[in-house]
C-alpha positions in Angstrom: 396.4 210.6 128.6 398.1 207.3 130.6 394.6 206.9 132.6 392.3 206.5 129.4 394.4 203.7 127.8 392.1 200.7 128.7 394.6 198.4 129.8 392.9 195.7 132.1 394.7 194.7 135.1 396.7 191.2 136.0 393.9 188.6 136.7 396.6 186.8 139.1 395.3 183.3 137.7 397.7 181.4 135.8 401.4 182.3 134.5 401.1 186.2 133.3 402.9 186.9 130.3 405.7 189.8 130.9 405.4 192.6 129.6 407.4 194.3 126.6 410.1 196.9 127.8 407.8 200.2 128.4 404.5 199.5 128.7 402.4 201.9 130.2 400.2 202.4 133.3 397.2 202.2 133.8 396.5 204.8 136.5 393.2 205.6 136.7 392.6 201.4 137.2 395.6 201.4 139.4 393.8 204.7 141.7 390.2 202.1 142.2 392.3 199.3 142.7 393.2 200.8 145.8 389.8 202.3 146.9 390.1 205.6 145.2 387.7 207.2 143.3 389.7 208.6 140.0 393.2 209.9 139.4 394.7 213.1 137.9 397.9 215.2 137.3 398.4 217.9 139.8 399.2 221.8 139.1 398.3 223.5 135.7 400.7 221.7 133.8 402.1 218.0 133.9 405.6 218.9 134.4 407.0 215.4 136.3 405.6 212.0 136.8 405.4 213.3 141.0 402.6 215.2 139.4 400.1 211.9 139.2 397.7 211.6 142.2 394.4 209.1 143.2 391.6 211.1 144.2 389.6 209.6 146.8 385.8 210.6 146.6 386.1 213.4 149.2 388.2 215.3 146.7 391.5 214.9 148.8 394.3 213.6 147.2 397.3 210.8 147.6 400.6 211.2 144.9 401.6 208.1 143.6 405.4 207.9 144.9 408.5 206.1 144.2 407.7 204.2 147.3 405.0 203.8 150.0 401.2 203.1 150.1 401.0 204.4 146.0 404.1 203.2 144.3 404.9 203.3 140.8 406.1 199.6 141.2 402.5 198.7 142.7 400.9 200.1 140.0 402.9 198.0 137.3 402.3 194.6 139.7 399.0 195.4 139.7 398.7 195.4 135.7 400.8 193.5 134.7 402.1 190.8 137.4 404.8 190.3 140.0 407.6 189.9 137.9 407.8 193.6 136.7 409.1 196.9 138.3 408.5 200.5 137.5 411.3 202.7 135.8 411.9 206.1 134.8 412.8 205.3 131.1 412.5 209.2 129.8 413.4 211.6 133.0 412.3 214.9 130.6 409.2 213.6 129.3 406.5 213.7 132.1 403.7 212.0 129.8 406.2 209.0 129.1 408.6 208.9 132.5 407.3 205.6 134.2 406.8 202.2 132.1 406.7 198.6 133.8 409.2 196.8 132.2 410.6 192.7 133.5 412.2 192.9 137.3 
């Protein structure tokens, strides 16, 4: 699963080194980041990256979107520095849709 991958976030201090074309997200550190309390896919079964979600503590939910307060784009910036952007590098896998790749 994307959220149990370990991957520590951009420290912001000194030049960050860009990432390789597709590297993943780290959502669950992504959903803390911003005050949440977890993350998780939404319905029975992952069927699109829309799917992904922060959970705040309450148990409500906020998707992660394209754009807006959760983007996609965000999340990469987060993990891996400014200079990368979110893309949808495999539109019919949902486990492997959105990787941060150079901007």
């Amino acid at each position: 699963m994307l959220t149990y991958l370990g991957l520590q976030p951009h420290s912001g201090s000194g030049p960050s080194r860009p990432p390789e074309i597709g590297r993943p997200i780290n959502i669950l550190a992504y959903c803390v980041h911003e005050g949440f309390a977890s993350s998780r896919s939404e319905g029975d079964e992952l069927q699109a990256v829309k799917d992904w979600t922060c959970i705040r503590a309450d148990g409500t939910s906020e998707p992660i979107k394209d754009k807006g307060r959760l983007s996609w784009t965000e999340a990469c910036q987060y993990q891996y520095g400014p200079a990368v952007v979110a893309t949808n590098t495999a539109p019919d896998d949902p486990w492997d849709t959105v990787r941060c790749v150079n901007g």
